[in-house]
Phi, psi and omega in degrees: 000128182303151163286117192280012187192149184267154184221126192221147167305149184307326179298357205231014188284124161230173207305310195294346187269002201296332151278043194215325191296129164261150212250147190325300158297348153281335176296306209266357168270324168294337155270000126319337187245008182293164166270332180236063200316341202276351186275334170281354170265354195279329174272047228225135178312114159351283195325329211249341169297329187273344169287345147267051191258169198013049176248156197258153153340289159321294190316329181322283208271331172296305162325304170356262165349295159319298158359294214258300224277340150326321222074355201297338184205148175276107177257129160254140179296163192279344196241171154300151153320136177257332176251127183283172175281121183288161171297295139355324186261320152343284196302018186227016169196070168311337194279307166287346180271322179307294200301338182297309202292301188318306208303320201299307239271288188303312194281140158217174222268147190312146146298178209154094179274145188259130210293043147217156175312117149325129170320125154273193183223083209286333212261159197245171221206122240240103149335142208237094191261166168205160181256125175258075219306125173282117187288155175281160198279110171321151226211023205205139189235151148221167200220099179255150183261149173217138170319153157056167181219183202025072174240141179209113170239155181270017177283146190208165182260170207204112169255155181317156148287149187224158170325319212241352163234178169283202173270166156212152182290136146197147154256169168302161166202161183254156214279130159264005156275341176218104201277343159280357168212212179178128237245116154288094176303136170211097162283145163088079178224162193266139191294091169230178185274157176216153184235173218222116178230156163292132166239145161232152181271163232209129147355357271072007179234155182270346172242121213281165172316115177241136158224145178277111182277335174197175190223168163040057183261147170241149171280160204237161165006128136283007167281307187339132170216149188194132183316321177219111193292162179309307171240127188266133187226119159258153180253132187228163199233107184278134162250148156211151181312183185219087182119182161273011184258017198001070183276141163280349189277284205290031164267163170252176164247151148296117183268314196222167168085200234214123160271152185197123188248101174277106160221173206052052180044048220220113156321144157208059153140113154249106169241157183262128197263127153250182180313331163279025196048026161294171179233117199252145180268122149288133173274095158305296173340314182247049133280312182269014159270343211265348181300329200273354157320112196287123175265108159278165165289140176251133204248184170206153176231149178265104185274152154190102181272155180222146180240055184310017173251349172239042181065040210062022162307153210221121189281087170259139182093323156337134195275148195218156197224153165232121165248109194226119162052046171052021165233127181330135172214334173213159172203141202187173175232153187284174192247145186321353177225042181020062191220171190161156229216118152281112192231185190076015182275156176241344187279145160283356166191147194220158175258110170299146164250162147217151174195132177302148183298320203281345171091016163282156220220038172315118156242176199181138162279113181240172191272158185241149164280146179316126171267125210278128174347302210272344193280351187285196189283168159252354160266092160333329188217073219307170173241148181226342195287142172326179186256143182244135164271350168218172161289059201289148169217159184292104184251002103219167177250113200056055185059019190244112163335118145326025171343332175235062174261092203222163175214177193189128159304187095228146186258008174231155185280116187301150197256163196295321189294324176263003139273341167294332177276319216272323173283342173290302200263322204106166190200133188281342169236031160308149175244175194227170209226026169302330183263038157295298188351318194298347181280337193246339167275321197231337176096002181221163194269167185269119172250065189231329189301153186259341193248322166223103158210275190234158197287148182206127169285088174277162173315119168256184170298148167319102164122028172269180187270076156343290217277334170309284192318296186293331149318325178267340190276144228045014188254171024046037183247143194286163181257094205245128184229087182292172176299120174316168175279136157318120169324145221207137176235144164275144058286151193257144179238114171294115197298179149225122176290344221230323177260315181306141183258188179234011158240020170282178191197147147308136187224123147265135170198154195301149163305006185234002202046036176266335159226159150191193216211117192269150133223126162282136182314341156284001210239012165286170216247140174272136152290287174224189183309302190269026183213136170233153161263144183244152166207148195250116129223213158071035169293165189262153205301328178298322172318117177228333186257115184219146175267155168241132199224149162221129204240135147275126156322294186067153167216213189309301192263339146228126195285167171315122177266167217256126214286138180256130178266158175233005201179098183252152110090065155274133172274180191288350189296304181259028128265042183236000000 
């Protein structure tokens, strides 16, 4: 499928495209109605492409979105605009009106050289030299250590801009005088304090995820050497056992769910495990600033057009139009009992249009309703960092040992709120990273430690990433053995497009009703086009008996139906 829209970084914005631009919100209503989004993104420039590998559709157009409305990329239509972009519609994408403004500002109009030989200038003229005193080059480094050699990541460290430098850049190399580590260089530096953060690159974006590792590191010699440098970065690869007998021959790998690295008692890096078992950095940072921002609630509305000139007859299969606050937000057509269920709305009312085959034109205001909590996504927080095969974290710093360095699994993404406790309170399966220490004691990790020690090629289950685990062994990256995933109950549910709502939902709960547990269909995962998984975990250890239930919302033309049970006083046992 041809692609409907050009996509350019901003910086590559010029006069001539300027009557070609389109605005986030025309990119993402037209592309709400694609049917298969991934075929319009596949000629789609790499950089930008790569931000949606393994995203379901929504997830598509919410990046999308962020994309453009940042400003970070540029959408253009294949023809000029027929209609120009207003002030007012300017005033809902300031970011994009800023490039605009630059372009008009910068470009200037072609020269147009005139159609005879330059005059030369023949005659010669006793070269003019002047002297110009060279400053000597600053004569001072800083120098960070990192565990192991032959790793090859695309992360890299960053000191700050200071009055007197720019910023600068280094990756690690490996140290050829010492074969247990590699050594990050930042040559030429002028002795002033300087601060220093970990960076990672970002998907489609150009500029990368930075945390801060020190504030006022000074630079030292460049004759200077020292056996262990003041600051230290190790990289650990998380596992957990398959039993209690924390056998190393008995480990897993992480297939799905959330890493989470605390230290000073601070989330400092959430990252999200994908399906090969890489690791992508979420910008926690700018979730949680962004918290303090007033979010509206996403609503949904119920259409049912009626046609009383044919006796209640029902205008079905017509085409429909959604209007929020005079701007287009959806088109679609009705279902055979002229109803149809809209979600991603934010207005407490909006206007249906429909129009009849017969060329009558109906409008209507309708109210819109609250969309149930549980009905979003389940990523909260998109992940953005390149995929990574390990973790680094800090062990130490300004010559000081990290003592308060801890990680922790999940197999669902903590909500802000529950990472503020988990940094308040504490978590019982937090792991403590102390027997990092063993690095400054042996230049290797200990492998008698049961929580942290040196990678060893144990079996893993059948269908894991072998070739991940085996890529690390012999790099001197430690081995971290976090909390298992909770046990889980599965099953597959076959959609019907024509009955299913995407807020009917699954209920496991005890026979006694002291817990239980929805999962909405919206917020499950497709297997394929006709299939879905539903999964059951975090029950509580009293719970051994549970009914499984399936409930439809229904709206106006279907009432709520009566809970279909599918499983009554089972134990839990025998569904896992």
């Amino acid at each position: 499928m041809q692609t409907l829209y050009k996509f350019i970084p901003s910086s590559k914005l010029t006069h001539k495209e300027l009557a070609f631009l389109q605005l986030p919100s025309e990119v993402i209503s037209q592309l709400s109605r694609v049917r298969d989004i991934k075929s319009v993104l596949r000629p789609l420039p790499s950089q930008l492409s790569t931000s949606f590998e393994q995203s379901s559709d929504p997830q598509i157009l919410t990046i999308m979105q962020r994309l453009l409305s940042s400003g970070q990329w540029i959408a253009l239509g294949l023809n000029p605009r027929t209609v120009p972009i207003t002030v007012s519609q300017f005033a809902s994408f300031p970011v994009i009106k800023q490039h605009v403004e630059r372009v008009k500002a910068t470009d200037k109009p072609k020269v147009v050289k005139a159609n005879f030989t330059a005059v030369k200038d023949d005659v010669y003229l006793a070269p003019q030299t002047t002297y110009v005193p060279i400053e000597p080059m600053p004569e001072h480094k800083i120098v960070v250590e990192l565990a192991g050699q032959g790793r090859s990541e695309p992360t890299f460290l960053r000191l700050s801009k200071t009055d007197l430098q720019n910023y600068k850049i280094t990756k690690p190399h490996q140290d050829i005088t010492a074969e247990h580590r590699s050594l990050a260089v930042f040559k030429g530096l002028e002795k002033e304090p300087k601060t220093l953060y970990f960076a990672i690159p970002l998907q489609g974006r150009p500029e990368p995820l930075t945390l801060l590792l020190v504030d006022n590191i000074e630079p030292v010699d460049k004759s200077m050497e020292m056996a262990e440098w003041d600051n230290v970065l190790v990289p650990v690869f998380p596992q957990y056992y398959v039993g209690d007998d924390q056998d190393k021959n008995k480990i897993s790998l992480y297939e799905s769910g959330y890493m989470y690295v605390l230290w000073k008692n601070k989330v400092w890096r959430e990252l999200s495990v994908d399906q090969k078992g890489y690791f992508c950095d979420v910008e926690l940072e700018y979730y949680r600033n962004r918290q303090a921002e007033t979010v509206k609630k996403t609503r949904h509305v119920n259409i049912n057009f009626f046609d009383e000139d044919r006796y209640g007859r029902l205008c079905s299969d017509d085409k429909f139009a959604i209007y929020q606050n005079g701007d287009l937000v959806f088109e679609g057509a009705l279902d055979e009992f002229g109803s149809a269920r809209i979600f991603g709305l934010t207005e407490d009312k909006v206007t249906a249009e429909c129009y009849r085959e017969d060329g009558e034109h109906l409008v209507v205001e309708l109210d819109t309703v609250e969309s149930p909590f549980k009905g979003g996504l389940k990523v909260l927080r998109e992940p953005a960092g390149v995929p990574l095969s390990n973790i680094w974290v800090p062990y130490k710093i300004k010559g000081e040992v990290q003592t308060d360095l801890n990680m922790l699994y999940s197999q669902r993404q903590l909500t802000l709120s529950e990472l503020s406790k988990l940094e308040s309170e504490g978590d019982s399966r937090l792991v403590d990273l102390s027997g990092l220490a063993a690095y400054s004691d042996s230049q290797h990790f200990d492998a008698d430690n049961t929580l942290v020690s040196e990678l060893i090629a144990s079996p893993l289950p059948d269908g894991q990433n072998v070739g991940l685990l085996k890529g690390l062994l012999g790099t001197n990256t430690a081995g971290v053995y976090l909390n298992p995933p909770a046990p889980s109950i599965r099953f597959t549910y076959i959609i019907d497009l024509h009955c299913d709502q995407s807020d009917d939902y699954f209920e496991l709960s005890c026979v006694d009703d002291k817990w239980s547990q929805k999962v909405y269909l919206r917020e499950t995962e497709f297997i394929d086009k006709h299939r879905k998984e539903i999964v059951f975990t975090g029950w509580l250890p009293e719970v051994k008996n549970v009914n499984l239930k399936r409930y439809c919302a229904g709206f106006e033309l279907h009432d709520k139906q009566e809970a279909m049970s599918i499983h009554a006083n089972i134990a839990i046992t025998d569904l896992l």
